[in-house]
C-alpha positions in Angstrom: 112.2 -53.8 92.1 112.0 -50.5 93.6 110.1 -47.9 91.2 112.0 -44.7 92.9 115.6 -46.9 92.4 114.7 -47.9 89.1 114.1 -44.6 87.5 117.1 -42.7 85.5 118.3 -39.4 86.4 119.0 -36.5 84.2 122.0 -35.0 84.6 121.7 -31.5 83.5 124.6 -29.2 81.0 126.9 -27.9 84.0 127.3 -31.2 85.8 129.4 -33.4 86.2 129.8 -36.4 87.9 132.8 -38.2 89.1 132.3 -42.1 90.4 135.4 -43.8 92.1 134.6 -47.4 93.6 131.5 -46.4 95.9 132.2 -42.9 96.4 130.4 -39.9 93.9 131.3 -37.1 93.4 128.7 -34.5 92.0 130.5 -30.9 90.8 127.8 -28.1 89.3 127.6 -24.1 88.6 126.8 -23.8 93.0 129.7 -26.4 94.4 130.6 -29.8 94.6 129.0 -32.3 96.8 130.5 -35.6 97.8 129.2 -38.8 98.9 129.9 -42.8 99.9 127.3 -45.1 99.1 126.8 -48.4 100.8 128.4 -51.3 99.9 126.3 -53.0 97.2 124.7 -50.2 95.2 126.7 -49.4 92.4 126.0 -46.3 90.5 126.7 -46.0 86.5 127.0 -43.3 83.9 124.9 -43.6 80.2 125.7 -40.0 78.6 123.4 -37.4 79.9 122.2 -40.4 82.8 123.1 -41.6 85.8 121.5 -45.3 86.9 121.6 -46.4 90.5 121.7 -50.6 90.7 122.0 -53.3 93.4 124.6 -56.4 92.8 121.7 -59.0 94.2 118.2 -58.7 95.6 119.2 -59.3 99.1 116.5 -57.4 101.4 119.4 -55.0 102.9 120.0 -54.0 99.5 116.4 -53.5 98.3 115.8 -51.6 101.0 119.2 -48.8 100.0 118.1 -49.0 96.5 115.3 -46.4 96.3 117.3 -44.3 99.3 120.9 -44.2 97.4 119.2 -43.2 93.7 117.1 -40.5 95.9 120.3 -39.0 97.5 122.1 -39.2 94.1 119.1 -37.4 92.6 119.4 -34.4 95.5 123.3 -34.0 95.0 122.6 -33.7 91.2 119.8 -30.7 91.9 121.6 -29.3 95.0 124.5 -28.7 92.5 122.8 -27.1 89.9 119.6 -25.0 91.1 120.2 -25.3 95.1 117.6 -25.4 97.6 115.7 -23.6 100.1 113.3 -23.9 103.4 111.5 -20.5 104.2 110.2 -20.2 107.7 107.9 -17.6 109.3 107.5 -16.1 113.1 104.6 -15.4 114.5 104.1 -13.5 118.1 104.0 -9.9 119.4 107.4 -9.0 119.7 109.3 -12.3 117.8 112.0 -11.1 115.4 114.5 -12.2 113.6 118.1 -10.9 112.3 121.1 -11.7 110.5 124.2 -11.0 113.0 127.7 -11.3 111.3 126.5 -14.2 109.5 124.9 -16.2 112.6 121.3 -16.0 112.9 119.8 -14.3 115.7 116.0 -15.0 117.3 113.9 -12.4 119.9 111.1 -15.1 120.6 109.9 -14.6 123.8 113.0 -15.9 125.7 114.6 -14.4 128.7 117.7 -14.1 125.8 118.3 -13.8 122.2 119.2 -17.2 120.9 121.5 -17.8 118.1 122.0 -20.1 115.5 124.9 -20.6 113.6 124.9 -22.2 110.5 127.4 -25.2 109.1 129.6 -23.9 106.4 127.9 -23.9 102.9 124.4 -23.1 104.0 123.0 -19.2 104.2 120.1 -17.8 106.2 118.3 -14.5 104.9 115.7 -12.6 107.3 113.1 -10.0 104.9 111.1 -8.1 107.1 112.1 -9.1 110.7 109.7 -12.3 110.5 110.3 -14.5 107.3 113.8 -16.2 107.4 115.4 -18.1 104.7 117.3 -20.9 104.5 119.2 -22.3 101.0 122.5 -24.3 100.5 123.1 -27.2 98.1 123.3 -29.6 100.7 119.3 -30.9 100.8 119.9 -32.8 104.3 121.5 -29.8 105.9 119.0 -27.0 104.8 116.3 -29.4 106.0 118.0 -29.5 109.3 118.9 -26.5 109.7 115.5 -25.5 109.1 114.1 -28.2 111.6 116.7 -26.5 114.2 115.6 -22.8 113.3 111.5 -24.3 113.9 112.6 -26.4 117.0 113.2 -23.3 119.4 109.7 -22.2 119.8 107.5 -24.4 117.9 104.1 -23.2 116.9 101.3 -22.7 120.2 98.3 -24.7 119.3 96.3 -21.8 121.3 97.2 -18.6 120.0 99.3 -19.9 117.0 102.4 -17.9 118.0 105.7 -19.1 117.2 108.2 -20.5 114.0 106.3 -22.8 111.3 107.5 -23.4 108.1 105.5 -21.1 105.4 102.4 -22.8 104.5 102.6 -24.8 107.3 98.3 -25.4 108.8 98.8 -25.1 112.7 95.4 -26.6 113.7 93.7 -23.9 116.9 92.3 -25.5 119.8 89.5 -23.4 122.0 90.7 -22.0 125.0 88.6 -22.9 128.3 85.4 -22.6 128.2 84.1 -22.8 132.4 84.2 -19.2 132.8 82.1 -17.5 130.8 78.8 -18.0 132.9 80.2 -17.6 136.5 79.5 -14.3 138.2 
């Protein structure tokens, strides 16, 4: 039995849940997110909990179990306290800006480059160099994020470019020939 599927999840005062065949429906104080789960998995309400099952122990269906309760368990959070990535940029020179909702990088590039987010998900700069990203929608902010961090990862040798805050960019040494040649 999987021990992620198995476990119950709390819902919490605001939320509600709506469950129609294998579609949920998730509604909480910061929107509603929907969602069809695969064939097999059926999802059932106890009160305050929800509990995510499987119909047999095929190995298709072991394998979904632990993924469809962990997707249940981010709609049910997303809803009521939201999430968030927070990204930093690092470089002489790199900004960042908020541009009529679209978010717009200076990182080196020939051009700005612009990002624009999917609907539900907002992006906050503080500072010109530490960018937000939060929206109910786990999946989304993570992607978004991944995007954002994708257009000038960080330089292994002078550690310049996006990285997710607290993210360790491990230095490598430079060269090392020149130093004794006259």
């Amino acid at each position: 039995m999987s021990r992620i599927g198995k476990r119950p999840i709390n819902l919490p005062n605001k939320v509600t849940v709506a469950i129609e065949d294998q579609k949920i429906a998730v509604k909480g104080p910061k929107g509603e997110l929907s969602r069809v789960l695969p064939q097999g998995i059926i999802v059932q309400q106890e009160g305050e909990t929800l509990n995510v099952l499987r119909e047999n122990e095929s190995r298709v269906l072991r394998q979904l179990h632990g993924l469809s309760r962990t997707l249940v368990a981010n709609m049910v959070e997303g809803v009521s306290n939201g999430f968030q990535r927070r990204l930093e940029i690092q470089g002489v020179g790199y900004r960042a800006r908020v541009d009529a909702g679209n978010l717009v990088l200076v990182v080196g590039y020939s051009h700005e480059v612009k990002i624009e987010p999917p609907p539900g998900i907002q992006m906050a700069v503080e500072g010109n160099v530490n960018v937000t990203v939060s929206g109910i929608d786990k999946e989304q902010v993570g992607n978004l994020a991944a995007r954002i961090r994708a257009v000038r990862p960080p330089e292994v040798y002078k550690g310049k470019g996006i990285r997710y805050a607290g993210e360790v960019v491990r230095r490598k040494a430079g060269k090392a020939g020149k130093a004794g040649k006259k």
